[in-house]
NUKE-499508 format. One record per residue: residue in three letters; x, y, z of N, C-alpha, C in turn; chain. Coordinates in Angstrom, 2 decimals. Layout:
% residues N
R  type      nxx      nyy      nzz     caxx     cayy     cazz      cxx      cyy      czz  mol
R   ALA        X        Y        Z        X        Y        Z        X        Y        Z    A
...
//
This chain:
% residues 85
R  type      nxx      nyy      nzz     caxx     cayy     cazz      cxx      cyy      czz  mol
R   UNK   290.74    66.95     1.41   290.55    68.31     0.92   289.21    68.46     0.21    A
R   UNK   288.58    67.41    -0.35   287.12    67.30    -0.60   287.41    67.53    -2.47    A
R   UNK   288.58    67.31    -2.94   288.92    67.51    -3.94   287.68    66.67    -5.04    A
R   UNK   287.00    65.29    -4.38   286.21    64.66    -5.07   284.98    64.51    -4.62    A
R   UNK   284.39    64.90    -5.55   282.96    65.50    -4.97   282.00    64.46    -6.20    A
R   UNK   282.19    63.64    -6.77   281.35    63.16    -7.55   281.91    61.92    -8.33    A
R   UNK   281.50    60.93    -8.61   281.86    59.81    -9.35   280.86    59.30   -10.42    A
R   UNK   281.33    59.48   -11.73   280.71    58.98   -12.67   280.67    58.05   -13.87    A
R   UNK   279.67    57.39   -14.27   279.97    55.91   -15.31   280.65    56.84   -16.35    A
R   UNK   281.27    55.91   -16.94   281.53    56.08   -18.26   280.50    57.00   -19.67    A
R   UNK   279.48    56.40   -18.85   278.48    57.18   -20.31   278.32    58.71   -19.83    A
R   UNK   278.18    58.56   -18.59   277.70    60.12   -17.89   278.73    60.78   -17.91    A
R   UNK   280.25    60.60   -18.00   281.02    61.87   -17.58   281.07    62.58   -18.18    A
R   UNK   281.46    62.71   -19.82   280.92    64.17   -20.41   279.84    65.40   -19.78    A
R   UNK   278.73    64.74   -19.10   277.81    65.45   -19.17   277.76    65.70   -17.42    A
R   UNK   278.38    65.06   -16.96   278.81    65.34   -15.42   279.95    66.53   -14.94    A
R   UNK   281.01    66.36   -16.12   282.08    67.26   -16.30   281.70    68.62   -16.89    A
R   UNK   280.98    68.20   -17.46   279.89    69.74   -18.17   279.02    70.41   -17.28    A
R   UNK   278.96    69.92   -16.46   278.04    70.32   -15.39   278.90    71.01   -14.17    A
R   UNK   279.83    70.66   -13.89   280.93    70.84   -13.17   281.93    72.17   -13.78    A
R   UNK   282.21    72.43   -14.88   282.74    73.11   -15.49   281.57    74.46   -15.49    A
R   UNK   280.56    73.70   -15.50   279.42    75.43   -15.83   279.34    76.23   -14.57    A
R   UNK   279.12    75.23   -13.21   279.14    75.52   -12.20   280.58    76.04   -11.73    A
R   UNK   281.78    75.89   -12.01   282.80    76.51   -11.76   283.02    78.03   -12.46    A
R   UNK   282.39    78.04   -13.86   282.54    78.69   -14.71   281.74    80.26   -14.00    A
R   UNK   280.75    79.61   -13.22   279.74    80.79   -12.63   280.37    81.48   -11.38    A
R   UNK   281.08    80.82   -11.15   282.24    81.52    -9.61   282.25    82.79   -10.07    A
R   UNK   282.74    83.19    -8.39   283.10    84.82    -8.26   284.78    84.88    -9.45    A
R   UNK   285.31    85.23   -10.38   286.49    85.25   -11.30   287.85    85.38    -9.94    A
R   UNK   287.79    86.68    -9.13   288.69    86.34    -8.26   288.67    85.33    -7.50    A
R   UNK   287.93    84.88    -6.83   287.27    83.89    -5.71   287.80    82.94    -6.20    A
R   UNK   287.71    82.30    -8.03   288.32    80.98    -8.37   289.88    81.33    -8.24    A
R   UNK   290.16    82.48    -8.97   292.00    82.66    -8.72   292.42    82.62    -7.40    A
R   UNK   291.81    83.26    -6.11   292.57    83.03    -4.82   292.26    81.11    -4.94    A
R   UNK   291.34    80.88    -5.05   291.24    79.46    -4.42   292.11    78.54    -5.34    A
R   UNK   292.66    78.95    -6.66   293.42    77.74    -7.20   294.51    78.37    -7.00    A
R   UNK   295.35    79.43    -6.22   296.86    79.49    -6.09   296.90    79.45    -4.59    A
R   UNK   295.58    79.42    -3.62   295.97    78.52    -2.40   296.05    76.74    -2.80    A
R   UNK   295.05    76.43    -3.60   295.62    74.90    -3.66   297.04    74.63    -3.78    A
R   UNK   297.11    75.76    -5.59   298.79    75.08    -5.44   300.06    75.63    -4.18    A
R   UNK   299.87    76.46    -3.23   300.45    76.92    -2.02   299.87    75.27    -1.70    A
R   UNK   298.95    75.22    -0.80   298.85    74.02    -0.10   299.62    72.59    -0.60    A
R   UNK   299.29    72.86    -1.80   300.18    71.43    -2.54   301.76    71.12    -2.40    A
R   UNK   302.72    72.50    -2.24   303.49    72.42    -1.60   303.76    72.35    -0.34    A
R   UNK   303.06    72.25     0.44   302.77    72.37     1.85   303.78    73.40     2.15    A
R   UNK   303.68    75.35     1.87   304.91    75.61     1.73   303.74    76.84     2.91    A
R   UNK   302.60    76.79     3.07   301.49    77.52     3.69   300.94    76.55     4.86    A
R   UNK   301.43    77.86     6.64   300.25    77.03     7.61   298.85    77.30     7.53    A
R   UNK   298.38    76.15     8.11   297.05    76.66     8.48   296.24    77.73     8.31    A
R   UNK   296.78    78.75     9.77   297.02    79.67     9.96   296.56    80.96     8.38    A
R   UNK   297.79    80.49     8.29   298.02    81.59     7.01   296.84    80.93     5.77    A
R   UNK   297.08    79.54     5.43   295.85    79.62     4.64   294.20    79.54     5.26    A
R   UNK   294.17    79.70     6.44   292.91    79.91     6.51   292.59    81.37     6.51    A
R   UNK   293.45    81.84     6.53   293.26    83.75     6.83   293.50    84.23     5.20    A
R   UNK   294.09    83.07     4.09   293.69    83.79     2.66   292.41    82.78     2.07    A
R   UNK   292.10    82.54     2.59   291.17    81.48     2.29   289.69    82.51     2.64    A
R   UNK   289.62    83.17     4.08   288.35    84.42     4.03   288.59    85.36     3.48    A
R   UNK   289.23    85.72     3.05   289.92    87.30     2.90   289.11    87.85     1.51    A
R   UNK   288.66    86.30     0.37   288.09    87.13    -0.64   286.42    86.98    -0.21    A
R   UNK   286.23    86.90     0.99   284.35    86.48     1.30   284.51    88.16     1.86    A
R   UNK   285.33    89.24     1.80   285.20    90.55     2.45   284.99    91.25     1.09    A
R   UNK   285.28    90.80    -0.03   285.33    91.71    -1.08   283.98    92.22    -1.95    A
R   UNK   283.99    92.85    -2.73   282.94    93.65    -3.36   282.23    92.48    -4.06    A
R   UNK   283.07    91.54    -5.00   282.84    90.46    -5.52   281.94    89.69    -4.59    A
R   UNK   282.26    89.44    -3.68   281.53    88.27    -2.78   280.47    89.01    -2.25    A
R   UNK   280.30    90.37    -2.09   278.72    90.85    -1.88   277.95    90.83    -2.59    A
R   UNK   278.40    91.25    -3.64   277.57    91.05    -5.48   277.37    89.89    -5.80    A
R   UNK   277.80    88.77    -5.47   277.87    87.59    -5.56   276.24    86.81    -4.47    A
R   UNK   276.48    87.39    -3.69   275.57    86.83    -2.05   274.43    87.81    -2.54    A
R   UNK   274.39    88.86    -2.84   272.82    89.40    -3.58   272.35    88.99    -4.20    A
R   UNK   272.72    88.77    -5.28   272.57    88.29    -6.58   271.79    86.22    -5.90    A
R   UNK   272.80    86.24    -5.58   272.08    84.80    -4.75   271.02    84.72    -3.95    A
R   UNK   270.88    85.90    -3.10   269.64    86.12    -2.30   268.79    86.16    -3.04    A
R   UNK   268.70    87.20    -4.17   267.71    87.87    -4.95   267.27    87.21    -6.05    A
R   UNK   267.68    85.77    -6.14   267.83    84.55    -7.13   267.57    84.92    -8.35    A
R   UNK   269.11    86.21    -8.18   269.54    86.24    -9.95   270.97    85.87   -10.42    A
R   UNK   271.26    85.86   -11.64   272.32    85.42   -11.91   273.89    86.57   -11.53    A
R   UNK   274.60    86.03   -11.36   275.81    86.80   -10.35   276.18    87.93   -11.33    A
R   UNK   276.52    89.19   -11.16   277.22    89.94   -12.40   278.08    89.64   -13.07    A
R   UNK   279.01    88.44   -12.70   279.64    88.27   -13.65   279.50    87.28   -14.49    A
R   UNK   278.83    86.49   -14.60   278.19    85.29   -15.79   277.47    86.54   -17.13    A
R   UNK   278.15    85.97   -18.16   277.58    86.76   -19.51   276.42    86.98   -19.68    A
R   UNK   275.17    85.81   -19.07   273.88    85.93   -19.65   273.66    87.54   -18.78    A
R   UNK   274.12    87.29   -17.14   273.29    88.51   -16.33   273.86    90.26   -17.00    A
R   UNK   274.72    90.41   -17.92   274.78    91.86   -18.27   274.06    92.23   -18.72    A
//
């Protein structure tokens, strides 16, 4: 599932996990909620494929994810991170 994306010493993880947390922190707000209540759907394996791959695009159609992809084009910070208001 690609759940691990990084491995770090002992001295570095604070500052690896901090890094990880900021970068999560900057997500689209819905975009993180669909994607952590398909994990826990998937975790039950109680969702096909199918079905989670079709809620899995569904928030790349939304207003969020255009504002999101501008803001990225236009290499500014997304509207919803505090610094960009």
């Amino acid at each position: 599932m690609g759940l691990v994306n990084q491995v770090a010493s002992a001295e570095n993880l604070l500052t690896v996990a901090g890094e990880w947390a900021k970068s999560l922190a900057e997500g689209g707000p819905k975009a993180l909620a669909t994607t952590k209540e398909l994990l826990g759907r998937c975790s039950r394996q109680s969702m096909g494929v199918d079905d989670l791959a079709k809620a899995s695009a569904e928030p790349r159609l939304t207003d969020e994810c255009r504002h999101g992809l501008t803001a990225f084009f236009d290499k500014k910070p997304a509207p919803w991170i505090p610094e960009a208001r």
